[in-house]
Structures are given as C-alpha cells and as structure tokens.
N, C-alpha and C positions, 0 to 999 in steps of 0.2 A: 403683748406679754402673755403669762400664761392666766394670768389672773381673768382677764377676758374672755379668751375659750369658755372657762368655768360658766360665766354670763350665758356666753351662747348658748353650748349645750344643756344646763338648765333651762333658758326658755323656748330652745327647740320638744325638750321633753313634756313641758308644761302642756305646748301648743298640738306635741303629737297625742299627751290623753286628751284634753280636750275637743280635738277632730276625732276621734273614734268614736264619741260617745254617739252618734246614730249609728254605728254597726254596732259595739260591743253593746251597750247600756250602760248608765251614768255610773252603774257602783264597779262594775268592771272596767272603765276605761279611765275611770279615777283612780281605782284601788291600783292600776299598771302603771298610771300614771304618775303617781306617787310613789311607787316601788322605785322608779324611773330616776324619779327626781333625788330620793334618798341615796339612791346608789352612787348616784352621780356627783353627789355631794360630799361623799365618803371619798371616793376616788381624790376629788378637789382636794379635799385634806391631805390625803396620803401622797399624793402628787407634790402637792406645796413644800411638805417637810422633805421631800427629797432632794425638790432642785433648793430652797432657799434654808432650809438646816438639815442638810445632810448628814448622818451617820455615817462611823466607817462601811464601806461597801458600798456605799448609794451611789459612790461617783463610778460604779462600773460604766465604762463606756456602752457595753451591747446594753444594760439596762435604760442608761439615758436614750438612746438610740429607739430604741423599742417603745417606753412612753413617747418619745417625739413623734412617730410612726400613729401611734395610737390615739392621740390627742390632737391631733391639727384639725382644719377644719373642714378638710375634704368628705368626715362622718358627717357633717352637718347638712354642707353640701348634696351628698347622694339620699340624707332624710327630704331634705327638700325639694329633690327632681321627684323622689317616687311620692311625694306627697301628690304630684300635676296630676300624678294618675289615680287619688283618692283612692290608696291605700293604704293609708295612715294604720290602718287599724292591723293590718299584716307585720308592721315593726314590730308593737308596743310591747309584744309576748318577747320575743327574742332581747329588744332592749332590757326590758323591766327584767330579766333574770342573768341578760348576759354584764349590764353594769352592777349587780351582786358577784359575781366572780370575778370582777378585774380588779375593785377595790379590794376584798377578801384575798386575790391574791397578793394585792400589792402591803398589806398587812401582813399579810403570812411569812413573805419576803422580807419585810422588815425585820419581824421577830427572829427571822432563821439569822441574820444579819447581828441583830444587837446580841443574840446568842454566842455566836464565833468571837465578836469583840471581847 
C-alpha cells in the first residue's frame, strides 16, 4: 500500500542523516536530515489526499501515473546500493531540498486544482 512507502522512505531518510554525520558533522547532517524527513512527510500528506480524498482534478491519469513513477521503491532502493559505497553523505544535500519542491509542488497543484473547481 502506499501508506508503507511513507514508512520506508522516512526511515531511509532518518538512516541517510544519521550515516553522514562523520563526513558532514552532527548539526549538518541532522539539520539535512531533518529537512529530509519533514519534506517527506509533507509529501506523505499531500500524496494521501490525492489517491484516498481526491479533489476534482486529482484523478488526472498522467498525474497519478507520474506520483506512481515517483514514489515506488526503486528511490529507496538505489539510496541503499550507493550507501555500500559510503556516500550517504553525497544524497543528503540533493534529498533534503529536492523533497521541499515535490511536496510544494504537489500543494501548488492542488491549489491550482481547487482554484478551477
């Protein structure tokens, strides 16, 4: 289900700040780590009300298509082959700011959505 993913990816983020903190140092790879975690939580949200109370608009198919795309487990996956090669600490920057723009967009989309209705 997709409620699970949510699990994963949370504690894949947890585990990627916490393995940084010998390269980065404990307030930076906590502070990404945490950026990390928030983001990903937000998403969670905004994901949730999509597939399970939908809005008009939400059921576009390329949009469901595109979270499907987005969300499955294969991200989790490729965090944890390039972790074998301890560099956790090479995501945490790209994560920690890239789940701030997928949930912000997935809000922004919502609002452009309950706008038209």
């Amino acid at each position: 289900g997709r409620g699970d993913q949510a699990v994963v990816y949370t504690s894949v983020f947890v585990a990627l700040g916490l393995a940084s903190m010998p390269a980065l140092g404990v307030p930076w790879a906590l502070g990404l780590g945490g950026l990390a975690v928030f983001g990903q939580c937000c998403s969670a949200v905004q994901i949730w009300r999509i597939w399970f109370h939908p809005r008009p608009g939400d059921d576009d198919p390329r949009l469901r298509d595109w979270l499907d795309k987005l969300t499955n487990r294969d991200f989790s996956l490729g965090v944890i082959a390039v972790s074998c090669l301890d560099l956790w600490h090479l995501l945490l920057v790209p994560i920690a700011i890239g789940t701030q723009f997928f949930w912000l967009w997935i809000a922004y989309r919502a609002h452009q959505v309950k706008r038209v209705a």
